[in-house]
C-alpha positions as CSV (number, residue, x, y, z in Angstrom):
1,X,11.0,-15.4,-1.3
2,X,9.9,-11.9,-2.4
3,X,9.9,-9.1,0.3
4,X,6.3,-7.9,0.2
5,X,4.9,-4.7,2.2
6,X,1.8,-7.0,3.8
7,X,5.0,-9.0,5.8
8,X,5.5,-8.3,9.4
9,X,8.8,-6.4,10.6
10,X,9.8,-8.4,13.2
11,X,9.3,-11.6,10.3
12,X,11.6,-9.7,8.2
13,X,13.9,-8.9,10.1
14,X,14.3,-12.4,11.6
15,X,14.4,-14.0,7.9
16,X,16.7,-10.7,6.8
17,X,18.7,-9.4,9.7
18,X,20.7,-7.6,7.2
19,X,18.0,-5.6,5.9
20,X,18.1,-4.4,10.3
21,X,20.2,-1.4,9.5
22,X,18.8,-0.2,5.9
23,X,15.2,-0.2,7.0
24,X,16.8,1.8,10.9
25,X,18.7,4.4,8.6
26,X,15.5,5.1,7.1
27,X,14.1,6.7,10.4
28,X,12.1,3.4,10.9
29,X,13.8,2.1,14.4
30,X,10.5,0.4,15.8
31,X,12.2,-3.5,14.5
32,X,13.3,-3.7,18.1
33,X,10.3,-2.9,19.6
34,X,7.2,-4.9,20.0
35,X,4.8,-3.2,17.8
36,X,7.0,-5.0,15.2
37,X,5.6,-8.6,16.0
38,X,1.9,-7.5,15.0
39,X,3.0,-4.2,12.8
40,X,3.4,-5.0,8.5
41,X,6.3,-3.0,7.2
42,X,4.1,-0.7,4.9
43,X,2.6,0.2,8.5
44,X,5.7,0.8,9.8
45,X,6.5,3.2,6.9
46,X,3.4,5.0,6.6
47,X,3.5,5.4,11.0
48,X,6.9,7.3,9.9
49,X,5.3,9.7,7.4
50,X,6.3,7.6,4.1
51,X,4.2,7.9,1.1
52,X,2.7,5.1,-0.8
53,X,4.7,5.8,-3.6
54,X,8.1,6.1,-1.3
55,X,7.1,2.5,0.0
56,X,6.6,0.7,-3.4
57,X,10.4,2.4,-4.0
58,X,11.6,1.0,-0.7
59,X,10.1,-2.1,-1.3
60,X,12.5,-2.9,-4.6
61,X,15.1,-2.0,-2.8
62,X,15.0,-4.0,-0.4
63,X,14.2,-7.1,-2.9
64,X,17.0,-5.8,-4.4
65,X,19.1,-5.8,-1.5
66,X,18.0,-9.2,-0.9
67,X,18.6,-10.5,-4.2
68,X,22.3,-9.2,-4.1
69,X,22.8,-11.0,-0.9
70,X,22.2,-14.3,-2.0
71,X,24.1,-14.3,-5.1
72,X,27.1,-14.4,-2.4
């Protein structure tokens, strides 16, 4: 399954709880919280001053991260 920016954080982190720390060392540390059961991850980024652009980025790394993971 592709990682898309429409997906909910708290989903994400429950199908990729390996992707927890990347997305916290970004400054994005709401995956505990509940705003992440009802907020999308491009929500999350843009609620932490990210740019459109700096979330498409994100997003391929995180695939990418993903990706690398399973080839494990």
């Amino acid at each position: 399954m592709k990682l898309t920016k429409d997906m909910l954080i708290a989903d994400i982190v429950n199908d990729y709880p390996y992707l927890a720390e990347y997305i916290m060392d970004l400054g994005v540390h709401c995956i505990g919280c509940g705003a992440a059961m009802f907020e999308t991850l491009e929500q999350g980024f843009l609620g932490h001053g990210m740019s459109d652009d700096e979330i498409d980025t994100i997003i391929i790394e995180l695939n990418k991260i993903i990706s690398d993971h399973e080839k494990k």
